[in-house]
Structure formats: C-alpha cells, structure tokens
Chimera marker file (.cmm) of the C-alpha trace (Angstrom):
<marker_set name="trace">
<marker id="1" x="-33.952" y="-6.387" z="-31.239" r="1" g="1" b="0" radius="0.5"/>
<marker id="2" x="-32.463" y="-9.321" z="-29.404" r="1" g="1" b="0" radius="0.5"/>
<marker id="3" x="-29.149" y="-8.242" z="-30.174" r="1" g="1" b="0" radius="0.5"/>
<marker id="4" x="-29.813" y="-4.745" z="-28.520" r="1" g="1" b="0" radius="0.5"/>
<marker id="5" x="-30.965" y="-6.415" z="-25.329" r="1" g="1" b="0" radius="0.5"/>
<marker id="6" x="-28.372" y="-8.310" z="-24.893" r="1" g="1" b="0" radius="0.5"/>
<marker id="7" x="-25.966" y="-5.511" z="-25.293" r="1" g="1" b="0" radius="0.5"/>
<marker id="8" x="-27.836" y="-3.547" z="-23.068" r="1" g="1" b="0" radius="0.5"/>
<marker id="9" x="-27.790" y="-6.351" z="-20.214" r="1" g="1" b="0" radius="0.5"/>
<marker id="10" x="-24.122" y="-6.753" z="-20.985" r="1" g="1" b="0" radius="0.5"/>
<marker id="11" x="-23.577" y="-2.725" z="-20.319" r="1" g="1" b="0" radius="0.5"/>
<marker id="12" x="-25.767" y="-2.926" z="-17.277" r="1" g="1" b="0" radius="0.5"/>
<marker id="13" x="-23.875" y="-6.045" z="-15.673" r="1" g="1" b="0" radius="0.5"/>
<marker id="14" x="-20.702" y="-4.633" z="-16.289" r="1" g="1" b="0" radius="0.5"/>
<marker id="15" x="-21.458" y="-1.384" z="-14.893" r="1" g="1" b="0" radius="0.5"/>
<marker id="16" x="-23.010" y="-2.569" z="-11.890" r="1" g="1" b="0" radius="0.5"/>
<marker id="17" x="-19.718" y="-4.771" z="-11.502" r="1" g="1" b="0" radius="0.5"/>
<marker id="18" x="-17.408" y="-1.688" z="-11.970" r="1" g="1" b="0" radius="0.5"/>
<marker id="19" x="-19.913" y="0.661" z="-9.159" r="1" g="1" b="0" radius="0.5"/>
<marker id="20" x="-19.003" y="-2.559" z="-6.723" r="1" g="1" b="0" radius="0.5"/>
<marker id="21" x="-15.274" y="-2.273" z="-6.878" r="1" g="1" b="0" radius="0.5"/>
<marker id="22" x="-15.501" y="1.359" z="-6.879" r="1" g="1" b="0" radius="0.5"/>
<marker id="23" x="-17.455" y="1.008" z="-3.758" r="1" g="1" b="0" radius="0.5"/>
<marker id="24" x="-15.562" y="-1.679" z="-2.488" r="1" g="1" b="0" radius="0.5"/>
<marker id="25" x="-12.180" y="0.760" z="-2.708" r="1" g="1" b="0" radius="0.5"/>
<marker id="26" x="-10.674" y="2.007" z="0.037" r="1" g="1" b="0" radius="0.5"/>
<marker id="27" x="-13.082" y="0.050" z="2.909" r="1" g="1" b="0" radius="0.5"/>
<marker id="28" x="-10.064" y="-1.478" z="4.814" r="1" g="1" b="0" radius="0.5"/>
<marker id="29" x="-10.072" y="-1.928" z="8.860" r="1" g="1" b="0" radius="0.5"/>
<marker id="30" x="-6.482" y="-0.722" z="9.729" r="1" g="1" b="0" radius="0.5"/>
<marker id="31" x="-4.699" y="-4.163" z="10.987" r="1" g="1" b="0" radius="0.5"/>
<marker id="32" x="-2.034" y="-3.893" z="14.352" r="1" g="1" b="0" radius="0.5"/>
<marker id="33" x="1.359" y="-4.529" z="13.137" r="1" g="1" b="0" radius="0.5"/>
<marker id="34" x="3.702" y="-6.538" z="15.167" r="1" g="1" b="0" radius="0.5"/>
<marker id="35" x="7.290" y="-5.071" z="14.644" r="1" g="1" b="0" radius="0.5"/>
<marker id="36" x="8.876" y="-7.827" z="16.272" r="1" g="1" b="0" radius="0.5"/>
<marker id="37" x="12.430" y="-6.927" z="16.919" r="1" g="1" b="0" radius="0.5"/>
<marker id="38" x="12.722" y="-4.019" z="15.234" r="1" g="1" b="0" radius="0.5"/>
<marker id="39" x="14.794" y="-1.311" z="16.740" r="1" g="1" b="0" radius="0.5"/>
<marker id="40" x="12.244" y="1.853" z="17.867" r="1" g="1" b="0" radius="0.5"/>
<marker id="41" x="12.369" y="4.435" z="15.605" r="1" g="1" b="0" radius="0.5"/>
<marker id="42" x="10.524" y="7.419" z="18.162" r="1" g="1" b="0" radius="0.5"/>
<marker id="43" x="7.924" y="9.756" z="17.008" r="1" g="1" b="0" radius="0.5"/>
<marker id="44" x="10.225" y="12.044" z="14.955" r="1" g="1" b="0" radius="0.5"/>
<marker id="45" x="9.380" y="11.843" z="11.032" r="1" g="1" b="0" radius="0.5"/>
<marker id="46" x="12.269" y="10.192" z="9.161" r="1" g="1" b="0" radius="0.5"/>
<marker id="47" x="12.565" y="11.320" z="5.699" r="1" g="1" b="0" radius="0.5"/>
<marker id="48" x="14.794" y="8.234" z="4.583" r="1" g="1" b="0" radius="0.5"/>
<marker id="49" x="14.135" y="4.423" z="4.932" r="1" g="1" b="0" radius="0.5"/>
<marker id="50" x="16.334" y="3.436" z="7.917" r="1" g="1" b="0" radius="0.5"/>
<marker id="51" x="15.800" y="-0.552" z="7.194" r="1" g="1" b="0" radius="0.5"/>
<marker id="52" x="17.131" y="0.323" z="3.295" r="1" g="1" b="0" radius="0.5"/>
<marker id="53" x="20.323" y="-1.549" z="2.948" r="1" g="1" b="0" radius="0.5"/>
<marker id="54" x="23.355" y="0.747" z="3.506" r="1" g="1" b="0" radius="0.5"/>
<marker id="55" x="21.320" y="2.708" z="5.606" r="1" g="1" b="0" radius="0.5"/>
<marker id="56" x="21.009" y="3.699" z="9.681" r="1" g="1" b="0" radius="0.5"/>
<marker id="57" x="19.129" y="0.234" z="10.684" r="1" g="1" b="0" radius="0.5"/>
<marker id="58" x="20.126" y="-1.820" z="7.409" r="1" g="1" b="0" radius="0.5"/>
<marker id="59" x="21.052" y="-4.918" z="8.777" r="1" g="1" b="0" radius="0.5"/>
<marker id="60" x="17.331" y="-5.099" z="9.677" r="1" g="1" b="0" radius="0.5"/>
<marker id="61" x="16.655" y="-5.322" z="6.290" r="1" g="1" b="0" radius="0.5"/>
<marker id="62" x="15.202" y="-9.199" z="5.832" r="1" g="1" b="0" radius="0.5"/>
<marker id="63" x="13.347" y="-8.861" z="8.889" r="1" g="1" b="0" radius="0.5"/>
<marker id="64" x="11.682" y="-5.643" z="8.140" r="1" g="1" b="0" radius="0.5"/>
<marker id="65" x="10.410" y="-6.801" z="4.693" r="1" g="1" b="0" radius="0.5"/>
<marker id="66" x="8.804" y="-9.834" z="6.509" r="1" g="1" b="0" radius="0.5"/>
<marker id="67" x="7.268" y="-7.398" z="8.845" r="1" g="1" b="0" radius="0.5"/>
<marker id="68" x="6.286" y="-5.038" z="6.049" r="1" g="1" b="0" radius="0.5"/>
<marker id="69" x="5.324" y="-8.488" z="3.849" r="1" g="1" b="0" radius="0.5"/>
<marker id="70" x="2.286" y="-8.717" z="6.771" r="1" g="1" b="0" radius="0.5"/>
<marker id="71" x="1.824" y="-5.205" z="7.608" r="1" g="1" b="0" radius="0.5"/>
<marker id="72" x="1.374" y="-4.800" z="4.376" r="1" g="1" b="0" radius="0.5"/>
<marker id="73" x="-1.330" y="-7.788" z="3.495" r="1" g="1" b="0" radius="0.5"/>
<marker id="74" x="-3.557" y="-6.689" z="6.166" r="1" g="1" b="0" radius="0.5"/>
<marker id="75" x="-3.236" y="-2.884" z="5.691" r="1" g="1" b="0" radius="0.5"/>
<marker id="76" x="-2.867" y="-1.853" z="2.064" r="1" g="1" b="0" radius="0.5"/>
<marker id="77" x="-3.383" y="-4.760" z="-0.315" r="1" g="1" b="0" radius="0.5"/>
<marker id="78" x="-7.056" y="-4.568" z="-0.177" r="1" g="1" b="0" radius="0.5"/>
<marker id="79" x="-6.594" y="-1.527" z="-2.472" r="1" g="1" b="0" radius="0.5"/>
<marker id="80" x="-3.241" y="-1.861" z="-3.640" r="1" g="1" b="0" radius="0.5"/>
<marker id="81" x="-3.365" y="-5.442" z="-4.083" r="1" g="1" b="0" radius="0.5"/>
<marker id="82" x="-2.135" y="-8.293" z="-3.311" r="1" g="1" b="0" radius="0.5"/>
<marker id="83" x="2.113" y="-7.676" z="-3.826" r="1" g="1" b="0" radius="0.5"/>
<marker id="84" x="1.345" y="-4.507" z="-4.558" r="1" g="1" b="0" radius="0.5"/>
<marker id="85" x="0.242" y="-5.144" z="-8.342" r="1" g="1" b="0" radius="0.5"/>
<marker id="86" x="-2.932" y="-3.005" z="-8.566" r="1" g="1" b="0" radius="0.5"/>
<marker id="87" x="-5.848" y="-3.851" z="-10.381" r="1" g="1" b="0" radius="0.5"/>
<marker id="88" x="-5.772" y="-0.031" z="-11.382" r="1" g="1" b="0" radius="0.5"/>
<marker id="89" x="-7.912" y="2.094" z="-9.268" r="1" g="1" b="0" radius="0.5"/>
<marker id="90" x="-4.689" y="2.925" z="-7.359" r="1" g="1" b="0" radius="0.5"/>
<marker id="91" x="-1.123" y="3.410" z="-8.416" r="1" g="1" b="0" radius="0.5"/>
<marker id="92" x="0.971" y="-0.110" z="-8.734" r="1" g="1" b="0" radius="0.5"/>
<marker id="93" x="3.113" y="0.643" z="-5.578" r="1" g="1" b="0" radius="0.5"/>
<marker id="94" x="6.209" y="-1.009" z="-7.823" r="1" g="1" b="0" radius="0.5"/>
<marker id="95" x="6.121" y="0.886" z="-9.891" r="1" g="1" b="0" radius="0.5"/>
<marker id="96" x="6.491" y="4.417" z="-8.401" r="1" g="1" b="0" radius="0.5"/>
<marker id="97" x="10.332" y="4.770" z="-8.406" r="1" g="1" b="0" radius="0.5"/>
<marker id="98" x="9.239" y="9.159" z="-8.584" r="1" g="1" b="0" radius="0.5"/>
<marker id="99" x="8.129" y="8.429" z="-5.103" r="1" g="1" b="0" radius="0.5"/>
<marker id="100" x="11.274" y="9.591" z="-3.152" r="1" g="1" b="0" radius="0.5"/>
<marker id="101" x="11.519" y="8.469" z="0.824" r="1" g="1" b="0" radius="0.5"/>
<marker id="102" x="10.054" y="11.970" z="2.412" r="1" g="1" b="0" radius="0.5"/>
<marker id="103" x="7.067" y="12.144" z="-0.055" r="1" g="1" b="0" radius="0.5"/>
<marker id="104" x="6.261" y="8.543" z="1.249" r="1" g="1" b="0" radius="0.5"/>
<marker id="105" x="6.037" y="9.195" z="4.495" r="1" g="1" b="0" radius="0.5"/>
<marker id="106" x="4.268" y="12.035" z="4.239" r="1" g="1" b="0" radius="0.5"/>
<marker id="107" x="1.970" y="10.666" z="1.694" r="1" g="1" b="0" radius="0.5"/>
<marker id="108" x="1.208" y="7.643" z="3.934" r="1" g="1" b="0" radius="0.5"/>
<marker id="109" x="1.038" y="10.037" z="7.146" r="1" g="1" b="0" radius="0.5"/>
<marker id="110" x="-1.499" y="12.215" z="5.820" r="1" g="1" b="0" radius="0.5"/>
<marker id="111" x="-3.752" y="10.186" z="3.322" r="1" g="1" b="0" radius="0.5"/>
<marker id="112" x="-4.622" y="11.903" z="-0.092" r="1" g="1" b="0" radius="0.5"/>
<marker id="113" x="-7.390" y="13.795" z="-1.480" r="1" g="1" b="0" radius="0.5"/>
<marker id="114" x="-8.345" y="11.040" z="-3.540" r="1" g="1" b="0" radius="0.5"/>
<marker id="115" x="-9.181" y="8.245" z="-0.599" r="1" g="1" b="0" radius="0.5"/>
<marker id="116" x="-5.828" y="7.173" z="0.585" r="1" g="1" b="0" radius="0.5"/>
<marker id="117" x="-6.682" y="7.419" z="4.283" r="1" g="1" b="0" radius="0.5"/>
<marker id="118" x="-4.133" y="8.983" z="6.777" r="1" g="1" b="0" radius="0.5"/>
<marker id="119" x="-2.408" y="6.191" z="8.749" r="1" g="1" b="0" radius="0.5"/>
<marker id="120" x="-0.267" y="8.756" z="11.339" r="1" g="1" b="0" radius="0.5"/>
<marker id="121" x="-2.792" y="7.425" z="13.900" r="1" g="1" b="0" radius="0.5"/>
<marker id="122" x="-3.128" y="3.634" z="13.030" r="1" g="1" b="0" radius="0.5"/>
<marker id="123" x="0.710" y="2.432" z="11.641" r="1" g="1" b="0" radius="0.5"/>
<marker id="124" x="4.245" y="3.593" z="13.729" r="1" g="1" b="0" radius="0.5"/>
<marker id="125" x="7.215" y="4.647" z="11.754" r="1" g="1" b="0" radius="0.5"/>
<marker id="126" x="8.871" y="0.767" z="12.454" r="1" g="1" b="0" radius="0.5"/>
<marker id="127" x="5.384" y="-0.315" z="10.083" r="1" g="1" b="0" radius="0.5"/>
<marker id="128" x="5.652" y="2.288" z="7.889" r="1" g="1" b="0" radius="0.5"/>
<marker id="129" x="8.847" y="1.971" z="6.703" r="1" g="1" b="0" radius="0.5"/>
<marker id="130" x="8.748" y="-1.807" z="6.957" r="1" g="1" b="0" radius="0.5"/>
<marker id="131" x="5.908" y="-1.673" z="4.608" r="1" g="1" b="0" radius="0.5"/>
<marker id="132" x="8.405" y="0.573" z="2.077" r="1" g="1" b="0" radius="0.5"/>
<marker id="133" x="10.928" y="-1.969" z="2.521" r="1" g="1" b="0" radius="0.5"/>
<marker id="134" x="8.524" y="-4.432" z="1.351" r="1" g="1" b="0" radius="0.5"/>
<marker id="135" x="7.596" y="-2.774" z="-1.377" r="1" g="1" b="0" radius="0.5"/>
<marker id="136" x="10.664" y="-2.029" z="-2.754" r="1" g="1" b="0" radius="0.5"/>
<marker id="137" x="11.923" y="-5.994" z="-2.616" r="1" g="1" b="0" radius="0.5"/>
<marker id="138" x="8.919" y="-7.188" z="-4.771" r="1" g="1" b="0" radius="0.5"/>
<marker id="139" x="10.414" y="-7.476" z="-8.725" r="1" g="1" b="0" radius="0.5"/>
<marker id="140" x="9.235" y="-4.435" z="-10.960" r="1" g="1" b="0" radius="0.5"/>
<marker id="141" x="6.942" y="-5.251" z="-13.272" r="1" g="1" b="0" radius="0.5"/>
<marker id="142" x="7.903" y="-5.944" z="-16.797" r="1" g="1" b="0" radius="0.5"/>
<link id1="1" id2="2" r="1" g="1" b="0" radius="0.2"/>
<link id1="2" id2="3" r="1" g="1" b="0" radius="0.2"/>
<link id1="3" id2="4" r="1" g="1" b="0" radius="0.2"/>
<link id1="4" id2="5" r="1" g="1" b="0" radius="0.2"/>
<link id1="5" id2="6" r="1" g="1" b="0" radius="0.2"/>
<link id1="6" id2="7" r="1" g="1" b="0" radius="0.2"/>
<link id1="7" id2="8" r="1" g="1" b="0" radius="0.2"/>
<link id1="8" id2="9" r="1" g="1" b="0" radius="0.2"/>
<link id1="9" id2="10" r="1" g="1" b="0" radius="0.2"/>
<link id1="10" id2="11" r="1" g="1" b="0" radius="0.2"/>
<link id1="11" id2="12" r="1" g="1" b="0" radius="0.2"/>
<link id1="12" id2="13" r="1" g="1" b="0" radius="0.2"/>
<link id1="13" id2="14" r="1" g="1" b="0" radius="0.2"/>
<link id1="14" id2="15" r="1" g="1" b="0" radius="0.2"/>
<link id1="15" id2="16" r="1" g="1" b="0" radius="0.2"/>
<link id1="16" id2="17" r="1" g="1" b="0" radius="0.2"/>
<link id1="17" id2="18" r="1" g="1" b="0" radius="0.2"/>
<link id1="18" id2="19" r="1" g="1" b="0" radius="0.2"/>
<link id1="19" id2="20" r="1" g="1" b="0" radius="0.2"/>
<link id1="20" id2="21" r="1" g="1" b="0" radius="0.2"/>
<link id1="21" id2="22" r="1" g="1" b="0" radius="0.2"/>
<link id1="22" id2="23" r="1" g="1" b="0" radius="0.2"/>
<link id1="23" id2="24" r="1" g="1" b="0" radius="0.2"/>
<link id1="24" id2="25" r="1" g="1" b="0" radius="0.2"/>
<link id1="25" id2="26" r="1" g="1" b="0" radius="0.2"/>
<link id1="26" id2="27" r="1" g="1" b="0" radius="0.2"/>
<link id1="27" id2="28" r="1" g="1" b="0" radius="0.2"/>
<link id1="28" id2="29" r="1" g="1" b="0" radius="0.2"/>
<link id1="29" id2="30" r="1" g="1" b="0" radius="0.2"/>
<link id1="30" id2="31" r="1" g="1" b="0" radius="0.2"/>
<link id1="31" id2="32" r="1" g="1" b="0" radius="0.2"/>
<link id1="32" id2="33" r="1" g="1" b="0" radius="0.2"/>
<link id1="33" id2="34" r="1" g="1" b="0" radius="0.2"/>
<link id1="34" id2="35" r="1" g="1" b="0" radius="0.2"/>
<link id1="35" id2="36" r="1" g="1" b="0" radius="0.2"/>
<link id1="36" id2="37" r="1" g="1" b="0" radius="0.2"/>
<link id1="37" id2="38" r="1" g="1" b="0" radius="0.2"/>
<link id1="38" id2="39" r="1" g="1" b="0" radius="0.2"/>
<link id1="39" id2="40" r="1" g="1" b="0" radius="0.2"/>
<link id1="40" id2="41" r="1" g="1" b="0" radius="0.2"/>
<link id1="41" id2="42" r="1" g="1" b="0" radius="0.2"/>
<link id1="42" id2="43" r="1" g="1" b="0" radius="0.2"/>
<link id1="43" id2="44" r="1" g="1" b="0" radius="0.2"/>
<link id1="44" id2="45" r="1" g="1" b="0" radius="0.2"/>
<link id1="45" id2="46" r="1" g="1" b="0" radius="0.2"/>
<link id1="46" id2="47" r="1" g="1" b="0" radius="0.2"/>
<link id1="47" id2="48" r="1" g="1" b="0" radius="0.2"/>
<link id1="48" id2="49" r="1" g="1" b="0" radius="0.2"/>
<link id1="49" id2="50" r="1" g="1" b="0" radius="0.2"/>
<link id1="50" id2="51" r="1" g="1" b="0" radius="0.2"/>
<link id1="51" id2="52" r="1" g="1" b="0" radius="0.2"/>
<link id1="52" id2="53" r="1" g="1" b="0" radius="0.2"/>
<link id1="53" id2="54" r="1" g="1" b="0" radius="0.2"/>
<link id1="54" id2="55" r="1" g="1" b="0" radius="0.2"/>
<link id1="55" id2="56" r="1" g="1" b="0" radius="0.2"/>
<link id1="56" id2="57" r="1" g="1" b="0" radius="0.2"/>
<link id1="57" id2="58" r="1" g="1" b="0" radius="0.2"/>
<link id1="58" id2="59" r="1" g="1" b="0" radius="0.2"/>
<link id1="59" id2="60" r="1" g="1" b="0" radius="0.2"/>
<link id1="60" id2="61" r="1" g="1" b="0" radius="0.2"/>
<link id1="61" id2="62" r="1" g="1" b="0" radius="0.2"/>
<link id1="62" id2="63" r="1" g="1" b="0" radius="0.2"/>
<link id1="63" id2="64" r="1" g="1" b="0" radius="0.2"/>
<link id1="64" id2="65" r="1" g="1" b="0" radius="0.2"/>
<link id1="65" id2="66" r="1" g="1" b="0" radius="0.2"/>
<link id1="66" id2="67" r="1" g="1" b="0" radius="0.2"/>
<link id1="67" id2="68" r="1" g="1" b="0" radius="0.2"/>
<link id1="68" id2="69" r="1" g="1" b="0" radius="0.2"/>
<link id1="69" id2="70" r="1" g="1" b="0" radius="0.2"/>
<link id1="70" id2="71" r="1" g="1" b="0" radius="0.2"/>
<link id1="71" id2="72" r="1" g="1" b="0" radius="0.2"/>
<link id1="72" id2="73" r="1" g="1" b="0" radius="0.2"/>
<link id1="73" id2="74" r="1" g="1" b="0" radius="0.2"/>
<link id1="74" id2="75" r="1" g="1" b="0" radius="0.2"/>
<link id1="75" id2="76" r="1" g="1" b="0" radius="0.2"/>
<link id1="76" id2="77" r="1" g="1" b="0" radius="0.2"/>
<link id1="77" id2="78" r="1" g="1" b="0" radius="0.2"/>
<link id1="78" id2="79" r="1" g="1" b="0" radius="0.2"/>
<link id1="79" id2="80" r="1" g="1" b="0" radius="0.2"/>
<link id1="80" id2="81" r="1" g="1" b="0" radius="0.2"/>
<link id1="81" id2="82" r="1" g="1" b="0" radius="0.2"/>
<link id1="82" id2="83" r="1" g="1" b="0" radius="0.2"/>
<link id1="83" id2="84" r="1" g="1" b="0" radius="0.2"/>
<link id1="84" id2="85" r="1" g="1" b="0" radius="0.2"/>
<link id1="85" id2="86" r="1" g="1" b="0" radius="0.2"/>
<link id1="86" id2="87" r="1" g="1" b="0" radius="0.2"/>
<link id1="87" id2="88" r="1" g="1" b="0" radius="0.2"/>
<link id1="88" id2="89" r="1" g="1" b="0" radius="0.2"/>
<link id1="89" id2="90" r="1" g="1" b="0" radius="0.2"/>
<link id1="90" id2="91" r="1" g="1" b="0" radius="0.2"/>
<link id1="91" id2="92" r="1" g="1" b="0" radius="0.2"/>
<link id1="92" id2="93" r="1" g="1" b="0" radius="0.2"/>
<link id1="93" id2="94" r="1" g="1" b="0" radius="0.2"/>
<link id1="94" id2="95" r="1" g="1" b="0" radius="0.2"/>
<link id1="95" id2="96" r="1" g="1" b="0" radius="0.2"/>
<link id1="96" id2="97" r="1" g="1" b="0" radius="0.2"/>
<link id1="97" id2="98" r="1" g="1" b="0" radius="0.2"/>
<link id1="98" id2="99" r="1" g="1" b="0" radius="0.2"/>
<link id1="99" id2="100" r="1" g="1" b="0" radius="0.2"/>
<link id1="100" id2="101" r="1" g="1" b="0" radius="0.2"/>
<link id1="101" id2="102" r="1" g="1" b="0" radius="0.2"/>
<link id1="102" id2="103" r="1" g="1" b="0" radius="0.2"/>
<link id1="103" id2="104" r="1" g="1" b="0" radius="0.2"/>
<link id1="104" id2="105" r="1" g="1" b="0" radius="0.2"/>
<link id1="105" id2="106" r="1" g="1" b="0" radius="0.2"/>
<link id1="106" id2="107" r="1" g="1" b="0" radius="0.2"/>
<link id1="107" id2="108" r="1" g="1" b="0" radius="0.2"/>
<link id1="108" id2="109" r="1" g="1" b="0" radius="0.2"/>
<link id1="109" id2="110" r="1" g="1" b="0" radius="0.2"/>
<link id1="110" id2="111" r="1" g="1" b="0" radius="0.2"/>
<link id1="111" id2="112" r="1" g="1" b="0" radius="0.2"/>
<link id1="112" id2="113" r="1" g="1" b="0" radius="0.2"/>
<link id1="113" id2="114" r="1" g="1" b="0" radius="0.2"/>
<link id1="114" id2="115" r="1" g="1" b="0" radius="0.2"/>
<link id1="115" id2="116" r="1" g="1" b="0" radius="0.2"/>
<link id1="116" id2="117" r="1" g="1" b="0" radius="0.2"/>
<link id1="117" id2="118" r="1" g="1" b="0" radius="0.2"/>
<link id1="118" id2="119" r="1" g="1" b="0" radius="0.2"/>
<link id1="119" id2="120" r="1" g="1" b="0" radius="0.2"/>
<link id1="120" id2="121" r="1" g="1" b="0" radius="0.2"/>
<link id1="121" id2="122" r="1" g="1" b="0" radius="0.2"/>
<link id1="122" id2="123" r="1" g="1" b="0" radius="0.2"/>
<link id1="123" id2="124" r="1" g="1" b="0" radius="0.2"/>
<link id1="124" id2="125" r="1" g="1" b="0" radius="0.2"/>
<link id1="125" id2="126" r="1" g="1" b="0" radius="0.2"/>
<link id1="126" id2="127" r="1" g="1" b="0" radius="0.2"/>
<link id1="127" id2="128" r="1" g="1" b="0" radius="0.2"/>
<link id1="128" id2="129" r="1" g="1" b="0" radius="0.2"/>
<link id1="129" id2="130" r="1" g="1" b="0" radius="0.2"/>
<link id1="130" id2="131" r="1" g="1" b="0" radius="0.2"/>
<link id1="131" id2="132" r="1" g="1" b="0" radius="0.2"/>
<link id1="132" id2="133" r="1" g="1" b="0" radius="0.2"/>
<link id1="133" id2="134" r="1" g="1" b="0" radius="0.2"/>
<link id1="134" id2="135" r="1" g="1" b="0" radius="0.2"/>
<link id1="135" id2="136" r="1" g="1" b="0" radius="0.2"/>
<link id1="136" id2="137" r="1" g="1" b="0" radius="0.2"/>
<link id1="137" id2="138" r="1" g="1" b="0" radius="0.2"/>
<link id1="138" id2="139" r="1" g="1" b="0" radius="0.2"/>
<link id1="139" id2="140" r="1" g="1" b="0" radius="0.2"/>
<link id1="140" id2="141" r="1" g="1" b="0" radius="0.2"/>
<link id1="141" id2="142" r="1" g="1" b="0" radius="0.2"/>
</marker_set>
C-alpha cells in the first residue's frame, strides 16, 4: 500500500513538473537586437543567407554570428535553448540541415501552427539572418 502511494506521488510530481514546462513554452518577451554594423538589408524577403560565407555580405560573417550569438539568447533560446540544443519540446535548431534558407525565413516570418510566434513585426532581416548564421556555426550534435 505504501509502495502504491509513493508511485502515485512520484506520477503526480512528475506530471505537474512536465504541465510547468509545457506552460512555461513559448512565453518569451521579443528582445531589440542591435545589428551593429551590419550592412541594411531593406524590407524585401531574401530567400538566401547574405552573411553565409561565399555569399552577397559574407565577409560579415564573424560579426553577424556575434550579433545572431545575442539576438539569439534573448529571443529564441528560452524555447530552443540555450545554443540551440533543445530540451525537446521544439526541434534542436542544429540539427535541421532539411531546413533550406527560404523555408527559414518564412518559417521565422510567420510563426507556426504549433506556437512558434511570428517575428516579421519584432526581428529585421539583419537579426534574422544573423540569428541563422549563428545557428549554423554551433557544432552538430553527435
């Protein structure tokens, strides 16, 4: 009989602990991002990362994954975690090599059905992509 309490106290704790993190998911206060010096990138969608390497702006490349490093902390890692290793209520952001540049943006524009917010009206294109470049210089998991 004290066995089956126990158990039951276990289940309960451990459920109430799960409800909080689901709770908890996806409560973040969108965070400015200071660009710095990166070069304006206007109002028209890009479909490719322009701070990749090899790419349009490339040689901002360092600074835009320090920009993205912080955009990133205080905009996504509450859910994604921290480095982008989730905890697994949301994708591991490393691990996503389907994700191609245009379904990205528009992913991160427009939010998803499943709580992603939108962030067209919080984050510019110069975070956005910063954020991607970020994302994409962490090592994969293993």
């Amino acid at each position: 009989m004290a066995t089956s309490f126990s158990l039951n106290a276990l289940l309960a704790a451990t459920l109430m602990g799960v409800a909080g993190l689901v709770m908890a998911h996806g409560n973040v206060t969108p965070q400015e991002v200071d660009t710095g010096n990166l070069p304006e990138l206007g109002d028209d969608v890009r479909t490719e990362n322009p701070f990749r390497e090899g790419n349009e702006h490339g040689d901002y490349n360092v600074q835009a994954i320090e920009v993205g490093e912080s955009a990133y902390a205080g905009n996504c890692a509450g859910c994604h975690g921290i480095r982008a290793m989730s905890g697994g209520l949301t994708p591991d952001l490393r691990e996503l090599t389907e994700w191609d540049d245009e379904y990205y943006v528009n992913r991160v524009l427009n939010g998803t059905d499943r709580g992603m917010p939108s962030w067209k009206k919080t984050l510019d294109q110069n975070a956005i992509w910063a954020i991607r470049t970020y994302v994409e210089s962490l090592p994969k998991p293993e």
